[in-house]
SENUZA-614725 format. One record per residue (C-alpha): x, y, z. Coordinates in pm, 1 decimal. Example, Ala and Ser with C-alpha at 12.3 -4.5 7.8 and 13.67 -1.06 7.14 Angstrom:
2
+----------+----------+----------+
|       px |       py |       pz |
+----------+----------+----------+
|   1230.0 |   -450.0 |    780.0 |
|   1367.0 |   -106.0 |    714.0 |
+----------+----------+----------+
***
This chain:
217
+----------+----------+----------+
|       px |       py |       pz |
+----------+----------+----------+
|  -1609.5 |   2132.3 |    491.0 |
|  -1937.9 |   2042.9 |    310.7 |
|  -2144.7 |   1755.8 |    490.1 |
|  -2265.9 |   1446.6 |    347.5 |
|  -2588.8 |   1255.5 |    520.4 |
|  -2651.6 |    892.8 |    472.1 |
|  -3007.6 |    848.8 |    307.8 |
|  -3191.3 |    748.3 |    612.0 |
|  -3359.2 |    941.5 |    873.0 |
|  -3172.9 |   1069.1 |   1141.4 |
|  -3202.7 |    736.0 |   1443.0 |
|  -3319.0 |    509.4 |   1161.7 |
|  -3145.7 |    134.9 |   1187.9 |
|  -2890.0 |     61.5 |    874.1 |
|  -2774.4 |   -265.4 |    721.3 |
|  -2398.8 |   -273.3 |    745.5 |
|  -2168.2 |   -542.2 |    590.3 |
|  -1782.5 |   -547.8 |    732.8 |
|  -1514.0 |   -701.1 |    507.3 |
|  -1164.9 |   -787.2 |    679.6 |
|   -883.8 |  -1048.8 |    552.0 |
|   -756.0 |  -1061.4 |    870.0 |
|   -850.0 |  -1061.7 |   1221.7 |
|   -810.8 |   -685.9 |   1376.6 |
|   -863.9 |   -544.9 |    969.7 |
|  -1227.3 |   -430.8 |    995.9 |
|  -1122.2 |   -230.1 |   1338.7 |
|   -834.2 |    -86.6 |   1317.8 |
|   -979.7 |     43.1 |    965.8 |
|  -1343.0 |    101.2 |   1054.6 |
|  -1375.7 |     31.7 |   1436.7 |
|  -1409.7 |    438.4 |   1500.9 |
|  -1712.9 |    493.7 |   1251.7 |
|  -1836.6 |    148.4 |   1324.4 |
|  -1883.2 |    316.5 |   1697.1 |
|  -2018.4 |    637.1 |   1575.4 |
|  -2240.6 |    454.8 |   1354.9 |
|  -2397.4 |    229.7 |   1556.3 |
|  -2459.7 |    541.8 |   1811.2 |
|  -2634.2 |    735.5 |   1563.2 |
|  -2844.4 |    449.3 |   1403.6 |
|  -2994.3 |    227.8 |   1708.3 |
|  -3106.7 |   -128.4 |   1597.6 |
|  -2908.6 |   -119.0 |   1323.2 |
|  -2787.4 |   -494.3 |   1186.9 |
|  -2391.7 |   -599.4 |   1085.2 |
|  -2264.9 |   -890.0 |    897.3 |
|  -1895.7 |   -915.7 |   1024.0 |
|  -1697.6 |  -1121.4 |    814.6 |
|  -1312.1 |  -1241.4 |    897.7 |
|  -1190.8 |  -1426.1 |    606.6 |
|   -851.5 |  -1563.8 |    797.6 |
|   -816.3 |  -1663.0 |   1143.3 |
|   -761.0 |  -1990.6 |   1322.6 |
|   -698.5 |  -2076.6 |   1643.0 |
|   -653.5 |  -1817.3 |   1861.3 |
|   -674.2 |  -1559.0 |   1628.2 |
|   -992.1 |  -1656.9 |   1525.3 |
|  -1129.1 |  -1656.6 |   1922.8 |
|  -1015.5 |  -1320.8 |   1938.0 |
|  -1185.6 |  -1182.8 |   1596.9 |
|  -1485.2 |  -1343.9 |   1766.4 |
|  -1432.8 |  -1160.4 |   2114.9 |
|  -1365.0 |   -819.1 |   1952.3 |
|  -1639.2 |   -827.3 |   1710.6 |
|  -1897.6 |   -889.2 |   1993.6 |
|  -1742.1 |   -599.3 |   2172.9 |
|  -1731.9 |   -343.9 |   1894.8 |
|  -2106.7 |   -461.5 |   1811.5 |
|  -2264.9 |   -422.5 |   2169.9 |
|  -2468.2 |   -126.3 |   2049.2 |
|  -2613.9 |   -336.7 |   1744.9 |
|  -2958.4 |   -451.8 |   1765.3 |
|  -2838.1 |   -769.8 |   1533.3 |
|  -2511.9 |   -880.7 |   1429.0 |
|  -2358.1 |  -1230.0 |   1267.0 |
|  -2007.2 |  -1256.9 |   1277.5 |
|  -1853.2 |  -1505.5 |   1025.3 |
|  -1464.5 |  -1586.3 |   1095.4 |
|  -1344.2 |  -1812.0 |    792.2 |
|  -1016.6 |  -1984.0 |    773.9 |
|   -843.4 |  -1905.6 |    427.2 |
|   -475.7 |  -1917.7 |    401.4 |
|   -318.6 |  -1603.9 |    508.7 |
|   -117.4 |  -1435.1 |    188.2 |
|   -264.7 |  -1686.0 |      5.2 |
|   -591.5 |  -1505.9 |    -93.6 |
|   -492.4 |  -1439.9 |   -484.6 |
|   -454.6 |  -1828.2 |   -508.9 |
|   -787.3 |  -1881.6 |   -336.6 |
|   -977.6 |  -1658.0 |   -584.2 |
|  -1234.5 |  -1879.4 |   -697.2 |
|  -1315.7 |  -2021.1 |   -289.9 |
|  -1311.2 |  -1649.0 |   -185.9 |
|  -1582.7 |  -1576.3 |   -501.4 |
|  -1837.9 |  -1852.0 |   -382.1 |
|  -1803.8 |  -1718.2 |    -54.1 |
|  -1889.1 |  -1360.0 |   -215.3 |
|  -2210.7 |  -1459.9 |   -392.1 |
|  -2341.5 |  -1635.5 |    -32.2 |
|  -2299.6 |  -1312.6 |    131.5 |
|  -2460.3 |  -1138.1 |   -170.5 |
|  -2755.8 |  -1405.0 |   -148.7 |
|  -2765.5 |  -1342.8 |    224.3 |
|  -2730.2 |   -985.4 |    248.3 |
|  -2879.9 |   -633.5 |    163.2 |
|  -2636.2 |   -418.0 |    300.8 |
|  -2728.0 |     36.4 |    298.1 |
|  -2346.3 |     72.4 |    367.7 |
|  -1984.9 |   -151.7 |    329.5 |
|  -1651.5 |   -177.4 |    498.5 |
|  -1423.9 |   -290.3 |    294.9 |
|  -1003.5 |   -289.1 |    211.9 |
|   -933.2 |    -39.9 |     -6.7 |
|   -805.3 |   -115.6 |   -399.0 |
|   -489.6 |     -0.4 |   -380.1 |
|   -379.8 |   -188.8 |    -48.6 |
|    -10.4 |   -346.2 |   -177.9 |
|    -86.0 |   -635.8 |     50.0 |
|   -220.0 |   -885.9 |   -157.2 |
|   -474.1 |  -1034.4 |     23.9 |
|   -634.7 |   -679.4 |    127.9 |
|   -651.5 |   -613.6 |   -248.6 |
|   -806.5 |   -956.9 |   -317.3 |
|  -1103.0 |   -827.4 |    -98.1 |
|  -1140.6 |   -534.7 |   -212.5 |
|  -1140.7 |   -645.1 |   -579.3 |
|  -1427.0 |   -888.9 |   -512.7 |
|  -1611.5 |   -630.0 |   -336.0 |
|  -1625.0 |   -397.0 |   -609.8 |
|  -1659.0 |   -684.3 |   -828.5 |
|  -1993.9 |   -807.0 |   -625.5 |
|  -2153.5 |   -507.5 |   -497.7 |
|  -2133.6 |   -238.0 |   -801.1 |
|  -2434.4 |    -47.0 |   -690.8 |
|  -2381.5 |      8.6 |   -317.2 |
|  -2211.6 |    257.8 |    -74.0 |
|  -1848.8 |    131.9 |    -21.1 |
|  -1586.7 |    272.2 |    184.5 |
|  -1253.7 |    109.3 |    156.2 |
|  -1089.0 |    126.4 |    475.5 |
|   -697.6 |    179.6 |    519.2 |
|   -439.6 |    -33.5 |    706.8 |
|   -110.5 |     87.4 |    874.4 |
|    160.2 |   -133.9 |    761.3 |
|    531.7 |   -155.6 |    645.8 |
|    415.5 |   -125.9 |    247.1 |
|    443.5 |    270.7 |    159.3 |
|     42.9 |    274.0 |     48.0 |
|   -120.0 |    531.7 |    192.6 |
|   -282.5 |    744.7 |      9.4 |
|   -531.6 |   1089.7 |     31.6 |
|   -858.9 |    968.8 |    163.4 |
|  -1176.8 |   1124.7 |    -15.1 |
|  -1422.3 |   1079.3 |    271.4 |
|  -1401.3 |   1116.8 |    641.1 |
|  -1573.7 |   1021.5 |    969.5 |
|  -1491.9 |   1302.4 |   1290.4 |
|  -1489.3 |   1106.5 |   1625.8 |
|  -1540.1 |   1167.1 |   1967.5 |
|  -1242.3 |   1137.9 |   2196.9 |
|  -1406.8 |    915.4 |   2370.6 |
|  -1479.4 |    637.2 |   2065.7 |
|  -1123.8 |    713.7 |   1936.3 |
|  -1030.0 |    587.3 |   2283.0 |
|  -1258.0 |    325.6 |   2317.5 |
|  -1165.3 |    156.6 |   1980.3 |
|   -789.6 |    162.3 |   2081.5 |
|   -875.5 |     34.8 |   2423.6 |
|  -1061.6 |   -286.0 |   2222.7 |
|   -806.5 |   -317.1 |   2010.0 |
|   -523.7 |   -371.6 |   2258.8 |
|   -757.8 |   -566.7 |   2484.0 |
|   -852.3 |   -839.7 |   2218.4 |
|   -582.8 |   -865.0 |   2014.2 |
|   -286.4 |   -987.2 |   2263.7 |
|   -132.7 |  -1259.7 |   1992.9 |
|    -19.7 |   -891.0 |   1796.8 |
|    149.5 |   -696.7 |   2093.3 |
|    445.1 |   -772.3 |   2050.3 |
|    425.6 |   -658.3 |   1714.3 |
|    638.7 |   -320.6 |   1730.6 |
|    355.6 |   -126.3 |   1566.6 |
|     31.7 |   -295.1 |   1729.6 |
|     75.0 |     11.7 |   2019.0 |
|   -194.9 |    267.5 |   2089.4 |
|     23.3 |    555.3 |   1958.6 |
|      8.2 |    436.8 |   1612.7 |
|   -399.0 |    376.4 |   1584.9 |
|   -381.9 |    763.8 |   1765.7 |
|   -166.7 |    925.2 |   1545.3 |
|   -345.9 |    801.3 |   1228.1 |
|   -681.2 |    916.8 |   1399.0 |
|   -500.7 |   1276.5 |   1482.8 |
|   -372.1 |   1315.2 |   1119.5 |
|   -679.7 |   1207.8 |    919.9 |
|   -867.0 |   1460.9 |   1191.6 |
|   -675.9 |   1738.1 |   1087.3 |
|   -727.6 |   1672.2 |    742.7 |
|  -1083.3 |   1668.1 |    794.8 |
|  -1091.4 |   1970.2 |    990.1 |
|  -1257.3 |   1722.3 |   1293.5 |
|  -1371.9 |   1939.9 |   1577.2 |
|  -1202.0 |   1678.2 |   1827.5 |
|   -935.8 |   1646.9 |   1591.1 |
|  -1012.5 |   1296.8 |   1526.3 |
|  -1115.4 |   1108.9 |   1252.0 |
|  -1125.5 |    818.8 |   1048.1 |
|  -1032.1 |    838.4 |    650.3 |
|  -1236.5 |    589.4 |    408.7 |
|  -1188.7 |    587.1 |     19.5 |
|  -1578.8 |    636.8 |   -218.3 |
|  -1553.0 |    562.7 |   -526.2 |
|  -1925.8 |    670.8 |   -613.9 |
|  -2135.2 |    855.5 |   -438.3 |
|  -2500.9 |   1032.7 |   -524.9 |
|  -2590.3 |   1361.9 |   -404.2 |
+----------+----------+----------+
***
């Protein structure tokens, strides 16, 4: 499979901005090439935004933030409080928040939902992103879930064993308000890793799948 580089020199820091509606989005999406990333690209800064958690959700979006960015040399994490499954209805709160972060902000790379995400506050996201940022490197992350919306991923990210099991160890260690949801279980984060590594031919096997919608070569 033919390689893509990011434009910056192999060690050099990035600017990454992470978009998730809800509280374990941006890892269970992105968590893996968040890892990899931040590996590769010492120093590099993150904006991590939540846009809906409260109460103890919103201490653990805190918790596993600062534990998927330990090998950051800057992050902010922002953990907002809009009304879950509400996000369509909150469309002009979610925009003002939008154009702060675009004010704030000069992201080389974003994590985002992905457009055709059936639940509607994923969607909401991912509209405004594309809507905001229309001349930056997005990669709309995907979200296992009940709604039949998976799709064929356009761009992948191989990871080590080792990250693929240290972002399902975080996850299950942050997020105990979801375990007794019947598919918050390490199995499931796995076997989406296993099948999006065979698609991309990962030598580990594992991988994460994103959706580009432009790209320059």
């Amino acid at each position: 499979m033919l390689r893509l580089v990011l434009a910056r020199p192999a060690g050099a820091p990035l600017a990454i901005l992470c978009l998730g509606a809800h509280a374990d989005d941006i890892e269970i999406g992105a968590g893996g090439a968040l890892l990899t990333l931040l590996a590769r690209h010492p120093g590099s800064q993150v904006r991590w935004v939540v846009f809906s958690a409260s109460h103890e959700r919103a201490a653990e979006a805190q918790s596993s933030a600062r534990a998927f960015l330990a090998g950051a040399g800057d992050s902010r994490v922002d953990v907002h409080d809009f009304r879950d499954g509400f996000f369509p209805a909150e469309s002009l709160r979610l925009k003002e928040q939008f154009e702060t972060l675009k004010a704030e902000t000069a992201p080389d790379l974003i994590f985002t939902h992905v457009r055709p995400d059936h639940h509607q506050d994923h969607r909401t996201l991912a509209e405004l992103t594309a809507n905001t940022w229309r001349d930056h490197l997005v990669l709309g992350y995907e979200i296992p879930k009940y709604d039949p919306d998976f799709g064929n991923p356009n761009l992948f990210v191989p990871l080590d064993p080792e990250v693929a099991s240290r972002k399902t160890d975080l996850l299950m260690a942050h997020f105990a308000s979801q375990r007794q949801r019947r598919w918050f279980v390490p199995e499931t984060f796995a076997a989406l890793m296993r099948v999006r590594g065979l698609q991309a031919a990962a030598p580990s096997g594992l991988a994460e799948g994103f959706y580009a919608v432009k790209l320059w070569l």
